[in-house]
mmCIF file of the C-alpha atoms, coordinates in Angstrom:
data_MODEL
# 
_entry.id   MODEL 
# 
loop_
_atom_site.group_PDB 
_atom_site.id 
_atom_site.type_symbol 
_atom_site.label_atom_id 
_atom_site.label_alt_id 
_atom_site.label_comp_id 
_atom_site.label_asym_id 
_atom_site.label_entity_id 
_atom_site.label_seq_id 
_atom_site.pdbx_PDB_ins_code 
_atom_site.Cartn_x 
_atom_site.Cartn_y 
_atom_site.Cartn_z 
_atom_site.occupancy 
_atom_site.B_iso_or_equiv 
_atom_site.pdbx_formal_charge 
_atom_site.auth_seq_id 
_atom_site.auth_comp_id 
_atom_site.auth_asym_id 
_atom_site.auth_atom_id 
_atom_site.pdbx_PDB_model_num 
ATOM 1   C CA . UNK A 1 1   ? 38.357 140.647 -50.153 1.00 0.00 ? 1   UNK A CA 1 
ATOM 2   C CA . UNK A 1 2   ? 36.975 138.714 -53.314 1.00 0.00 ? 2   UNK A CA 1 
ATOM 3   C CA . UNK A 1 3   ? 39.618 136.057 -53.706 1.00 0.00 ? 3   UNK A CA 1 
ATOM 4   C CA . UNK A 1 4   ? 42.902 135.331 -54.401 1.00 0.00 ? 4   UNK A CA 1 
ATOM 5   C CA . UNK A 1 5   ? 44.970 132.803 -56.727 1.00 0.00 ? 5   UNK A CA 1 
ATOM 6   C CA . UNK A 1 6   ? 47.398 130.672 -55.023 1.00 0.00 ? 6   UNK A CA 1 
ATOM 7   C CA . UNK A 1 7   ? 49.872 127.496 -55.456 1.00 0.00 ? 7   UNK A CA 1 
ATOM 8   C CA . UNK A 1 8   ? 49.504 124.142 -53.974 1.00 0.00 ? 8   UNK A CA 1 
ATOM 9   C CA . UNK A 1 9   ? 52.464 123.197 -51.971 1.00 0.00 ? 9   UNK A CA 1 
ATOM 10  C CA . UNK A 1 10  ? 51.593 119.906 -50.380 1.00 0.00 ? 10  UNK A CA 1 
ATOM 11  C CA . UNK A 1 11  ? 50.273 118.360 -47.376 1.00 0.00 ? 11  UNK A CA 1 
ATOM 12  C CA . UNK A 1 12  ? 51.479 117.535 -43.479 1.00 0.00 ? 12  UNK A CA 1 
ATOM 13  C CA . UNK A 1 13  ? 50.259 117.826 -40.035 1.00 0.00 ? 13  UNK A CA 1 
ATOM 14  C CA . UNK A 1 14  ? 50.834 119.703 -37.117 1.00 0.00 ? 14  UNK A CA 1 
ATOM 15  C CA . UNK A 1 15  ? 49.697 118.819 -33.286 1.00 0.00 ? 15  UNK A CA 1 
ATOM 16  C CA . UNK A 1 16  ? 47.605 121.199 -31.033 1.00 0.00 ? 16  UNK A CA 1 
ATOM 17  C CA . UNK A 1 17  ? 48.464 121.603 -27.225 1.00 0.00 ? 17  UNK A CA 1 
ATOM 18  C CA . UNK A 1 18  ? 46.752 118.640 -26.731 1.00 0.00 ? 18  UNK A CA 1 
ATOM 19  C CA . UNK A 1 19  ? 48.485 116.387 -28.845 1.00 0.00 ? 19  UNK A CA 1 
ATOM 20  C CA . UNK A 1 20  ? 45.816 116.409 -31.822 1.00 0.00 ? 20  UNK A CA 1 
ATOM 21  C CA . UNK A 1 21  ? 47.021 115.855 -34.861 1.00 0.00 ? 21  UNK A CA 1 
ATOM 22  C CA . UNK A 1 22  ? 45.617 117.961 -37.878 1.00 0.00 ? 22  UNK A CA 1 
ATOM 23  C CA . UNK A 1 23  ? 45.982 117.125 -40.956 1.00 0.00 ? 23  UNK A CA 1 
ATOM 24  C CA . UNK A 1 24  ? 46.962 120.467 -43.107 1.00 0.00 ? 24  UNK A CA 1 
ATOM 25  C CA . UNK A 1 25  ? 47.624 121.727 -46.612 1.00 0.00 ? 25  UNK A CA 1 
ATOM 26  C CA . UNK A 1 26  ? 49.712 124.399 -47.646 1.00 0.00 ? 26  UNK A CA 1 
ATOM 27  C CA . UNK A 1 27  ? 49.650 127.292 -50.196 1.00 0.00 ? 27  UNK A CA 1 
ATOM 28  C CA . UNK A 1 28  ? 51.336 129.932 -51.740 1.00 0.00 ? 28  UNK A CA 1 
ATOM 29  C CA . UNK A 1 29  ? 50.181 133.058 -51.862 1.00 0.00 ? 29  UNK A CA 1 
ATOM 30  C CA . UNK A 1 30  ? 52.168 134.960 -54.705 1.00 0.00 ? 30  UNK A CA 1 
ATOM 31  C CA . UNK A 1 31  ? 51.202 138.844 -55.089 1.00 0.00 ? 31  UNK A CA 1 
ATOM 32  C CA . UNK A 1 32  ? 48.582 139.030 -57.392 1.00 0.00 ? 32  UNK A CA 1 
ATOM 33  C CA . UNK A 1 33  ? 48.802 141.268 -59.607 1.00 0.00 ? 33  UNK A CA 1 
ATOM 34  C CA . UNK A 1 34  ? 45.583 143.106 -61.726 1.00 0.00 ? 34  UNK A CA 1 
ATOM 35  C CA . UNK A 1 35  ? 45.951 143.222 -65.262 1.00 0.00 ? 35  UNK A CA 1 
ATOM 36  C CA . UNK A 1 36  ? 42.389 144.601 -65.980 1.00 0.00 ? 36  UNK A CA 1 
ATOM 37  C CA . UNK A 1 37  ? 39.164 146.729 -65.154 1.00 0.00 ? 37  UNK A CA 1 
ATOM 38  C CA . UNK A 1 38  ? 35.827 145.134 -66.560 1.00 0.00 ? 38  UNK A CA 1 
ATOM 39  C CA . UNK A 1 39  ? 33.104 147.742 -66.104 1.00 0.00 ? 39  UNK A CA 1 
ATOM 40  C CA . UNK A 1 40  ? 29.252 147.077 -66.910 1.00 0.00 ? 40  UNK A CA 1 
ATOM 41  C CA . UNK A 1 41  ? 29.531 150.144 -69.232 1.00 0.00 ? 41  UNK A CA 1 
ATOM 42  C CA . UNK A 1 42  ? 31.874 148.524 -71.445 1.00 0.00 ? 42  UNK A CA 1 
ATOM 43  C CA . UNK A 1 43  ? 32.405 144.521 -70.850 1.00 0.00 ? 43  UNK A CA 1 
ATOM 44  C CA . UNK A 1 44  ? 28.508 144.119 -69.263 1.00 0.00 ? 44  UNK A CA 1 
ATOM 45  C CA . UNK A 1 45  ? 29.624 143.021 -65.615 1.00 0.00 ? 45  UNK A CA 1 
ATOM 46  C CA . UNK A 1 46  ? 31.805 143.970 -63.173 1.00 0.00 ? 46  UNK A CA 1 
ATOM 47  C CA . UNK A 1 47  ? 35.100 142.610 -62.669 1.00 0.00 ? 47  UNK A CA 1 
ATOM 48  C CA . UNK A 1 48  ? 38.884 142.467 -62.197 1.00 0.00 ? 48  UNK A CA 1 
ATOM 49  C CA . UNK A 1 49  ? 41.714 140.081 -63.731 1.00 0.00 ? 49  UNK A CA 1 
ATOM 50  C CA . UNK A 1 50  ? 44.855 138.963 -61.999 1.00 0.00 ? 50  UNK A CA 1 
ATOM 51  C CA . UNK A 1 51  ? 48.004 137.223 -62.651 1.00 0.00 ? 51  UNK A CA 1 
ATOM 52  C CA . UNK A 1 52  ? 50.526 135.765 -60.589 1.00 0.00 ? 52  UNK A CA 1 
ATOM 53  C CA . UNK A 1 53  ? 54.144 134.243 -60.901 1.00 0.00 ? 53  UNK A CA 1 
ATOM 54  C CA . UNK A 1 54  ? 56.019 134.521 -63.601 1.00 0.00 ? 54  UNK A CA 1 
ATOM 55  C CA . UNK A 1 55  ? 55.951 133.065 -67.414 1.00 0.00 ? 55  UNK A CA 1 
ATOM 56  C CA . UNK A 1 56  ? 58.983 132.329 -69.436 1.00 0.00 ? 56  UNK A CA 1 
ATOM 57  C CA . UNK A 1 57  ? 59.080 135.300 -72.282 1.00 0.00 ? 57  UNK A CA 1 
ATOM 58  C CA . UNK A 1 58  ? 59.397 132.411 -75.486 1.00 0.00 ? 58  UNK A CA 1 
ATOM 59  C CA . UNK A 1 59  ? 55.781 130.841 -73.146 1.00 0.00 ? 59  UNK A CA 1 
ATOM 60  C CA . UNK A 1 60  ? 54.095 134.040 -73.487 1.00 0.00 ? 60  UNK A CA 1 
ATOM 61  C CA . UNK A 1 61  ? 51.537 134.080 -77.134 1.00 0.00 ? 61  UNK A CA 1 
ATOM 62  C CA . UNK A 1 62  ? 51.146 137.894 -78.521 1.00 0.00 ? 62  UNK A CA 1 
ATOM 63  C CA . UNK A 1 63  ? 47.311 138.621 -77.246 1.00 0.00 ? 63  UNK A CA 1 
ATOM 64  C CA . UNK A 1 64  ? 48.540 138.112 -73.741 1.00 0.00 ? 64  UNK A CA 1 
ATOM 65  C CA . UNK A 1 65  ? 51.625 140.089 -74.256 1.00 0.00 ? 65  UNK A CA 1 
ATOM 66  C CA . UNK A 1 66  ? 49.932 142.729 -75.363 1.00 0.00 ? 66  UNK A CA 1 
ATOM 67  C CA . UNK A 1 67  ? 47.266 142.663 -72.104 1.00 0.00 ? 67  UNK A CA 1 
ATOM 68  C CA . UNK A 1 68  ? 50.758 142.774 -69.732 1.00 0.00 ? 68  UNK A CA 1 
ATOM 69  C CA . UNK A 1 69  ? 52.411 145.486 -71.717 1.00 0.00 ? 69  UNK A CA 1 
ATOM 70  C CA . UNK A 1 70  ? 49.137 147.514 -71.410 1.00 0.00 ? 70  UNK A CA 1 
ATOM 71  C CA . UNK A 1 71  ? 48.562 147.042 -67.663 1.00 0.00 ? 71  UNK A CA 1 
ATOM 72  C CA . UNK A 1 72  ? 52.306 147.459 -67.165 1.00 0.00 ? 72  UNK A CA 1 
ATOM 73  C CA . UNK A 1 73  ? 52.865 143.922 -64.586 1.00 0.00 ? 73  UNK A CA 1 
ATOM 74  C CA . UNK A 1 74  ? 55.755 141.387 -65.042 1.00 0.00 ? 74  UNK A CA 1 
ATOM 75  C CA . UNK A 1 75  ? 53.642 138.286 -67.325 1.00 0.00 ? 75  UNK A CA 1 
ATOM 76  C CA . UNK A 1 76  ? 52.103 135.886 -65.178 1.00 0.00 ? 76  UNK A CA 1 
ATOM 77  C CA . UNK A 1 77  ? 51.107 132.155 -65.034 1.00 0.00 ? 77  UNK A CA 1 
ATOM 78  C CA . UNK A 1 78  ? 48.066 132.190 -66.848 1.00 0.00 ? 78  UNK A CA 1 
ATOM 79  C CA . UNK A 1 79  ? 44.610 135.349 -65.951 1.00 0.00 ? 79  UNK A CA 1 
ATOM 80  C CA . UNK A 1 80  ? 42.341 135.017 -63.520 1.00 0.00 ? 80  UNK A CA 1 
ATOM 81  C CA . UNK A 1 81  ? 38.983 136.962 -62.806 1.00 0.00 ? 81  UNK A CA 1 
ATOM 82  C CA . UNK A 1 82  ? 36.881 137.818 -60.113 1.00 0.00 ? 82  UNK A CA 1 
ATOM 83  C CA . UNK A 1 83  ? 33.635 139.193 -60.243 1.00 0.00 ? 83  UNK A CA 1 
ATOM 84  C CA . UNK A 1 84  ? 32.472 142.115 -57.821 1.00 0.00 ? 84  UNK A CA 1 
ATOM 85  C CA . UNK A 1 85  ? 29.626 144.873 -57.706 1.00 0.00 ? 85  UNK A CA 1 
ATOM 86  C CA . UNK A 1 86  ? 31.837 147.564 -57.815 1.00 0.00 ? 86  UNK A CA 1 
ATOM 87  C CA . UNK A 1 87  ? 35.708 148.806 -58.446 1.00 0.00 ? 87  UNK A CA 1 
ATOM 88  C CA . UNK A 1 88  ? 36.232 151.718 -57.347 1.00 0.00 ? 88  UNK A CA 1 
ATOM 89  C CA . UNK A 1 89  ? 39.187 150.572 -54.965 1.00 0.00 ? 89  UNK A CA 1 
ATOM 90  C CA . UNK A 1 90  ? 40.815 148.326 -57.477 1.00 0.00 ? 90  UNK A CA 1 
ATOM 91  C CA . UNK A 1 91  ? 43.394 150.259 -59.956 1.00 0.00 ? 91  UNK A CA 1 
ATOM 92  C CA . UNK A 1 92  ? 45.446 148.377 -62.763 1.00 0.00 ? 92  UNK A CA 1 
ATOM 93  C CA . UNK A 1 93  ? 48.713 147.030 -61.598 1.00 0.00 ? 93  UNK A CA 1 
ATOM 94  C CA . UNK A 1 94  ? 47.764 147.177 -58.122 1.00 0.00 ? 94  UNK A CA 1 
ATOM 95  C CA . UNK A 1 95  ? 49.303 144.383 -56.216 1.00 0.00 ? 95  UNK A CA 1 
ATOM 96  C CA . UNK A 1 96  ? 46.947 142.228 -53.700 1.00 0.00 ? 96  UNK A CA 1 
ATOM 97  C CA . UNK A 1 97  ? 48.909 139.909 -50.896 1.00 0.00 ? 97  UNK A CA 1 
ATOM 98  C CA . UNK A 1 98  ? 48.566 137.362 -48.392 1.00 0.00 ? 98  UNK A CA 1 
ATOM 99  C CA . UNK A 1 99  ? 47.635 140.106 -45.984 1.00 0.00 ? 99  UNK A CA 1 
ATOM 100 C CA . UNK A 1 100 ? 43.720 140.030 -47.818 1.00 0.00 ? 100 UNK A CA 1 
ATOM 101 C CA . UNK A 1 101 ? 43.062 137.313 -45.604 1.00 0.00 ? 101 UNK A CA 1 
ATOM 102 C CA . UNK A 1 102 ? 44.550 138.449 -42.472 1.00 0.00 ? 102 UNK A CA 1 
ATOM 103 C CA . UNK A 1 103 ? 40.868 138.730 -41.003 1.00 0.00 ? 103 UNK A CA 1 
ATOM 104 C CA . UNK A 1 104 ? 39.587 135.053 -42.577 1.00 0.00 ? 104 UNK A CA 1 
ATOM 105 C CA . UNK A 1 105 ? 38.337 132.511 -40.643 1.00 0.00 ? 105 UNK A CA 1 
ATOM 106 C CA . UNK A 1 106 ? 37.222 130.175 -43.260 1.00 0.00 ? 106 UNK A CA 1 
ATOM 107 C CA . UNK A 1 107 ? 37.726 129.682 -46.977 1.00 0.00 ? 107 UNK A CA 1 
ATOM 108 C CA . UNK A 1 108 ? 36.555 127.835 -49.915 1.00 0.00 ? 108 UNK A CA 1 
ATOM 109 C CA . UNK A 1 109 ? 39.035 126.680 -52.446 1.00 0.00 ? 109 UNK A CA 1 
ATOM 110 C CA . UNK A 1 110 ? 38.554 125.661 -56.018 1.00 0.00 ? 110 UNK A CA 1 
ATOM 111 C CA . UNK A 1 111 ? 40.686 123.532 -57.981 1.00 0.00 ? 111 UNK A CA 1 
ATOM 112 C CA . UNK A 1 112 ? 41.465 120.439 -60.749 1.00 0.00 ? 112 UNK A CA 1 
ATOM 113 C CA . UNK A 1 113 ? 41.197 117.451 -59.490 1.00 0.00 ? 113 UNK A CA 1 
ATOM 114 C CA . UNK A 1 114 ? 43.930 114.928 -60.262 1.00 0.00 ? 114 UNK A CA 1 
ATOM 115 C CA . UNK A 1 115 ? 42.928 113.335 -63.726 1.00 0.00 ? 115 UNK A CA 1 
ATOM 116 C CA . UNK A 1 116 ? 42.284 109.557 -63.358 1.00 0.00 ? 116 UNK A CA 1 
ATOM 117 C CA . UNK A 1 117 ? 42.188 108.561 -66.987 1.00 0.00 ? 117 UNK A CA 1 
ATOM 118 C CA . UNK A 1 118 ? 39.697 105.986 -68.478 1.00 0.00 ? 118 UNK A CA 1 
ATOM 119 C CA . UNK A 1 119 ? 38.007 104.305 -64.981 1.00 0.00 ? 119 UNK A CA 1 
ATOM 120 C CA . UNK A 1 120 ? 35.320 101.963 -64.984 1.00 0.00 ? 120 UNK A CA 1 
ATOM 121 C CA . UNK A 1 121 ? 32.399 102.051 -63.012 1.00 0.00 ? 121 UNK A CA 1 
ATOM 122 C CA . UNK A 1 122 ? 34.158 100.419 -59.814 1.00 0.00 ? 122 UNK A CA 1 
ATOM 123 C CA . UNK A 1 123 ? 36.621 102.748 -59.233 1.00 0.00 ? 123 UNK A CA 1 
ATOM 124 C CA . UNK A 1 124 ? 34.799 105.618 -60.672 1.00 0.00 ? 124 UNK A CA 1 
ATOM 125 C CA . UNK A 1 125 ? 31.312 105.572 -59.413 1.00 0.00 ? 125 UNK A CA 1 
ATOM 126 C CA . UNK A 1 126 ? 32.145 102.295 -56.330 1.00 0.00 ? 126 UNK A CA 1 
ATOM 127 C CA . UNK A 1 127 ? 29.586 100.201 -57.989 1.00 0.00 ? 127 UNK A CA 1 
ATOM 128 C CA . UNK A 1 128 ? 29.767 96.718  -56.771 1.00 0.00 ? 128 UNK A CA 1 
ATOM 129 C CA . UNK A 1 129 ? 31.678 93.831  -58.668 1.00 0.00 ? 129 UNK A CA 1 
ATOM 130 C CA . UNK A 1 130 ? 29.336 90.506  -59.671 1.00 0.00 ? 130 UNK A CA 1 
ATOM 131 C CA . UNK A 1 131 ? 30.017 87.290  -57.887 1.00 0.00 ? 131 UNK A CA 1 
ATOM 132 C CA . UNK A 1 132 ? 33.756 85.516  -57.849 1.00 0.00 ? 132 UNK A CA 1 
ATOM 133 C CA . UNK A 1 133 ? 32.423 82.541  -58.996 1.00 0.00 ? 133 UNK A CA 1 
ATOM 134 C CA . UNK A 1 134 ? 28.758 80.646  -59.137 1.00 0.00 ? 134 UNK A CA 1 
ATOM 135 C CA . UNK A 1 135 ? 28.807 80.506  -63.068 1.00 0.00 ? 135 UNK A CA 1 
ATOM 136 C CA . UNK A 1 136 ? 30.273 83.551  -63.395 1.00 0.00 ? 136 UNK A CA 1 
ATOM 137 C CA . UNK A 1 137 ? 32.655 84.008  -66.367 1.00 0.00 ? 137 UNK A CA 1 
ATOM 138 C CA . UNK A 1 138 ? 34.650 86.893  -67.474 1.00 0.00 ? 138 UNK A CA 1 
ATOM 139 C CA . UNK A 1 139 ? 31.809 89.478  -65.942 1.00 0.00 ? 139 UNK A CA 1 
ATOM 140 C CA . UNK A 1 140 ? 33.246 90.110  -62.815 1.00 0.00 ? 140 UNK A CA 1 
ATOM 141 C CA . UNK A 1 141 ? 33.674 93.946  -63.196 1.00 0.00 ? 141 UNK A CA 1 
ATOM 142 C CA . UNK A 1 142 ? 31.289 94.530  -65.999 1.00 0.00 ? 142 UNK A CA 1 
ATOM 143 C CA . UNK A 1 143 ? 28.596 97.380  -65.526 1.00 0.00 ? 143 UNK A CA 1 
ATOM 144 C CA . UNK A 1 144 ? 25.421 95.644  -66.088 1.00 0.00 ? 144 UNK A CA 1 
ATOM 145 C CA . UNK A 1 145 ? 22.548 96.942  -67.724 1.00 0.00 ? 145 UNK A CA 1 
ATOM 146 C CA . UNK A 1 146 ? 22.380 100.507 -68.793 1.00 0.00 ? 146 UNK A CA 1 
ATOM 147 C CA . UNK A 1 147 ? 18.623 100.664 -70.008 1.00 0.00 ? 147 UNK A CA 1 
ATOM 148 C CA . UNK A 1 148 ? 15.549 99.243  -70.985 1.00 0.00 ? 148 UNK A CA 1 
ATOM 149 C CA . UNK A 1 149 ? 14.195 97.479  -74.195 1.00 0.00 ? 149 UNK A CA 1 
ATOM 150 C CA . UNK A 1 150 ? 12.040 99.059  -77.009 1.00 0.00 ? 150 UNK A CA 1 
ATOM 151 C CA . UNK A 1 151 ? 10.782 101.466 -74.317 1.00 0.00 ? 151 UNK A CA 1 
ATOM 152 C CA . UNK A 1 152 ? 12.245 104.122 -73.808 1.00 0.00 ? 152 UNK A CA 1 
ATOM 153 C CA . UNK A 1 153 ? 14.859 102.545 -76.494 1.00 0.00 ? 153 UNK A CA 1 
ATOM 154 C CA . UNK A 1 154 ? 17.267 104.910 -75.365 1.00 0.00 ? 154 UNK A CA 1 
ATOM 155 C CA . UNK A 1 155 ? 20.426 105.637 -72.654 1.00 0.00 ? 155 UNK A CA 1 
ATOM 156 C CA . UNK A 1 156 ? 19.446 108.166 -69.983 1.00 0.00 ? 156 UNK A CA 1 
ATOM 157 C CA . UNK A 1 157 ? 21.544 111.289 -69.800 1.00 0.00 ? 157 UNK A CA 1 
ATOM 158 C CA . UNK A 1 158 ? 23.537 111.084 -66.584 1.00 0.00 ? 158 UNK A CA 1 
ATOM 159 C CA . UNK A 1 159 ? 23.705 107.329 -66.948 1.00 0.00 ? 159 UNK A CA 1 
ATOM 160 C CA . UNK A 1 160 ? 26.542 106.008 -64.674 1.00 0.00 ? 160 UNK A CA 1 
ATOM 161 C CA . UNK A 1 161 ? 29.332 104.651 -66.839 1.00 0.00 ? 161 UNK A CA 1 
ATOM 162 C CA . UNK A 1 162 ? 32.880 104.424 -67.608 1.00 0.00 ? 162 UNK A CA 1 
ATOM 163 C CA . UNK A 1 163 ? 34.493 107.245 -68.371 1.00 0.00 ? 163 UNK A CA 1 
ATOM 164 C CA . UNK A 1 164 ? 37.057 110.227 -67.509 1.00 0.00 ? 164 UNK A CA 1 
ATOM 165 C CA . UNK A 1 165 ? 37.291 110.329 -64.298 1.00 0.00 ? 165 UNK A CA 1 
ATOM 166 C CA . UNK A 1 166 ? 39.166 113.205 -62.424 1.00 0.00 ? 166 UNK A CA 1 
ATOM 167 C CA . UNK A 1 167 ? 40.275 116.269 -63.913 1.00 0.00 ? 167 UNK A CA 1 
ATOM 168 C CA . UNK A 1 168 ? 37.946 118.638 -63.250 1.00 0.00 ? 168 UNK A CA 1 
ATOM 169 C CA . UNK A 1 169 ? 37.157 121.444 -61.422 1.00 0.00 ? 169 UNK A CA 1 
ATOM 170 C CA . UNK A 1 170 ? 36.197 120.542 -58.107 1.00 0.00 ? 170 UNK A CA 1 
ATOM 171 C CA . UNK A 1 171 ? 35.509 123.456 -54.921 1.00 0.00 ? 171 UNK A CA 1 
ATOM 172 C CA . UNK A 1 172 ? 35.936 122.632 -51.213 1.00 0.00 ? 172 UNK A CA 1 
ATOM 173 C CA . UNK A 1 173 ? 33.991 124.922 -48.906 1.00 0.00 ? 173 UNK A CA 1 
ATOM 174 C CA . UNK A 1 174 ? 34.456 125.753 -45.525 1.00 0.00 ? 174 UNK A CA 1 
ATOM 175 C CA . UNK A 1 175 ? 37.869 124.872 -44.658 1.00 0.00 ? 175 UNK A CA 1 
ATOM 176 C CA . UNK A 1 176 ? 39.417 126.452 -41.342 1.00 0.00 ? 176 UNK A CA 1 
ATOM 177 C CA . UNK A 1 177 ? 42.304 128.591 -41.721 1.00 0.00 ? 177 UNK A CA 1 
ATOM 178 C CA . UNK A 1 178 ? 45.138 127.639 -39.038 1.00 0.00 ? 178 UNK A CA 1 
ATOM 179 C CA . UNK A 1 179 ? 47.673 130.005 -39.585 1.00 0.00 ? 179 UNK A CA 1 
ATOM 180 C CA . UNK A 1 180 ? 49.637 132.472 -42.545 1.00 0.00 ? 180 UNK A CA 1 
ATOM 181 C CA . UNK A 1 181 ? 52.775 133.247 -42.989 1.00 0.00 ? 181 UNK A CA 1 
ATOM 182 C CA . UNK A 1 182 ? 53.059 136.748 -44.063 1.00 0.00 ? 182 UNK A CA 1 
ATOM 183 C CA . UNK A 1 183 ? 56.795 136.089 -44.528 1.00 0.00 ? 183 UNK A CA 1 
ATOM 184 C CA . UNK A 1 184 ? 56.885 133.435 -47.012 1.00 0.00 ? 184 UNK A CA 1 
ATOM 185 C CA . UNK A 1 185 ? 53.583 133.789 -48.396 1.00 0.00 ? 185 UNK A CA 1 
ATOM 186 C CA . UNK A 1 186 ? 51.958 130.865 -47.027 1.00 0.00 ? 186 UNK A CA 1 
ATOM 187 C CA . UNK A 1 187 ? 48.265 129.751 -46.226 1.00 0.00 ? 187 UNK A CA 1 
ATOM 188 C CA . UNK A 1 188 ? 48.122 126.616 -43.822 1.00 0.00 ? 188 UNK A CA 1 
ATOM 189 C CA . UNK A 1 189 ? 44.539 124.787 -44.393 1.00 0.00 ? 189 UNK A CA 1 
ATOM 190 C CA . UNK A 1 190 ? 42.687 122.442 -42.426 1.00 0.00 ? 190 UNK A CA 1 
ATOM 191 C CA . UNK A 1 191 ? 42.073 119.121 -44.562 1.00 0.00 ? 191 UNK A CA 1 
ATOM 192 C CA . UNK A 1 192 ? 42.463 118.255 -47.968 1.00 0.00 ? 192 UNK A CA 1 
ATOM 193 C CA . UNK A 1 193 ? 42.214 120.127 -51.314 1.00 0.00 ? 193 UNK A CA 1 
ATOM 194 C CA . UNK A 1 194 ? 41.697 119.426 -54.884 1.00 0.00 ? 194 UNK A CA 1 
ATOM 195 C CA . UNK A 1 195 ? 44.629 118.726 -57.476 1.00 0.00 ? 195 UNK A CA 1 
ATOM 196 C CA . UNK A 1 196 ? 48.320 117.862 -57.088 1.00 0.00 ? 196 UNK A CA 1 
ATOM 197 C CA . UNK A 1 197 ? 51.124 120.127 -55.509 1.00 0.00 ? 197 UNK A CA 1 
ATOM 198 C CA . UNK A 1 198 ? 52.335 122.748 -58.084 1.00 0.00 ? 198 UNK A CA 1 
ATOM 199 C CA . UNK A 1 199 ? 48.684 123.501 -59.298 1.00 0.00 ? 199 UNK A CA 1 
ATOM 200 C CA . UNK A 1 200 ? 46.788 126.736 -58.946 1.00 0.00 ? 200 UNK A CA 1 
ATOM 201 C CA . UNK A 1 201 ? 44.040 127.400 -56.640 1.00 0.00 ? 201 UNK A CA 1 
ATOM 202 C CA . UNK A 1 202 ? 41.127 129.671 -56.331 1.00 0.00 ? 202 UNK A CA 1 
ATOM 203 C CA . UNK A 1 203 ? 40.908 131.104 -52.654 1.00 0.00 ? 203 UNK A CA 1 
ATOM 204 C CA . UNK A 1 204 ? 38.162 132.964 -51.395 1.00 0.00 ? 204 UNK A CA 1 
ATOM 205 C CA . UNK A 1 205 ? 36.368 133.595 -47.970 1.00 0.00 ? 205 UNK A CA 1 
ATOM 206 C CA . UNK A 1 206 ? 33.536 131.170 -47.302 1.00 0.00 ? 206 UNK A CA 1 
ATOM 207 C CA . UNK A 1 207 ? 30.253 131.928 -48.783 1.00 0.00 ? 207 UNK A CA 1 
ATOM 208 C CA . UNK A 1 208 ? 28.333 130.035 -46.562 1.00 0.00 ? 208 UNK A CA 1 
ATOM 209 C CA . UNK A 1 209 ? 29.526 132.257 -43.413 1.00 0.00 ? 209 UNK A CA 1 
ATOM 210 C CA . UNK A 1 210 ? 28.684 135.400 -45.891 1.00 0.00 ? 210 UNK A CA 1 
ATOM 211 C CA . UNK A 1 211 ? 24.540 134.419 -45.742 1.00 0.00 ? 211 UNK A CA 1 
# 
């Protein structure tokens, strides 16, 4: 199993038989559904596209029409792909389900982060604020310096400073799976995971158990 796209539901908790409470988040595992073959021959690399759930028909722009229409699957939520050495078992329009991860123990999920806006450098990178008082005036959040004088005369790349902060794509590896739901297509997680309920996930087994 390469991976699978899914939907963040939300967060609770459950208890174990010893009263432990674990803090959980759940997914939804629509069918995926391929929409395309990429073979070395023709695209370079290996690989195969998915969609999942369903996009309203005045949503859908003509290129992507044209890709469901060809592949014969209902139009989904946006196209995924996953990259793999071979795909010889994969066929267009094939349907992949919850059940791919019957036999996982641990996965890594990626994800967007929630987007914070414009932060400074307290909230975005926990710098320290200056001094309440003792002369201070007005500089109580500022940054400080950001570089030197005529040498190097420049900023550093990388430089910690305000900014965007959030929205990006973030993975969490290694999180334990507690249970699925074959029934309602769910995925119950151990712990946190990037972005806010309603957004799509990447979910595939842990790479770090792979090596």
């Amino acid at each position: 199993m390469k991976g699978l796209i899914g939907r963040k539901i939300g967060m609770t908790s459950i208890f174990t038989k010893d009263g432990i409470s674990i803090p959980i988040t759940i997914i939804e595992i629509e069918v995926n559904r391929v929409t395309q073959i990429k073979s070395i021959k023709k695209d370079g690399y290996c690989a195969f596209q998915v969609t999942t759930g369903i996009k309203k028909a005045n949503k859908i722009i003509k290129p992507e029409a044209g890709n469901f229409i060809k592949a014969g699957v209902a139009a989904g939520r946006s196209l995924w792909e996953f990259r793999v050495t071979n795909t010889n078992s994969i066929t267009i329009g094939q349907s992949i389900t919850i059940e791919q991860l019957a036999n996982i123990k641990k996965v890594d999920v990626t994800g967007i982060s929630k987007g914070k806006g414009f932060s400074g450098t307290i909230k975005r990178w926990n710098f320290h604020t200056q001094d309440a008082s003792h002369g201070n005036s007005l500089s109580h959040r500022v940054p400080g310096s950001i570089g030197q004088n005529q040498t190097p005369g420049k900023v550093f790349k990388g430089k910690k400073m305000a900014g965007q902060m959030g929205n990006k794509r973030v993975t969490v590896q290694n999180l334990e799976v507690i249970s699925i739901d074959k029934t309602r297509n769910l995925l119950l997680v151990k712990g946190a995971i990037p972005g806010a309920p309603g957004n799509d996930l990447i979910i595939k087994p842990a790479i770090k158990l792979a090596h």
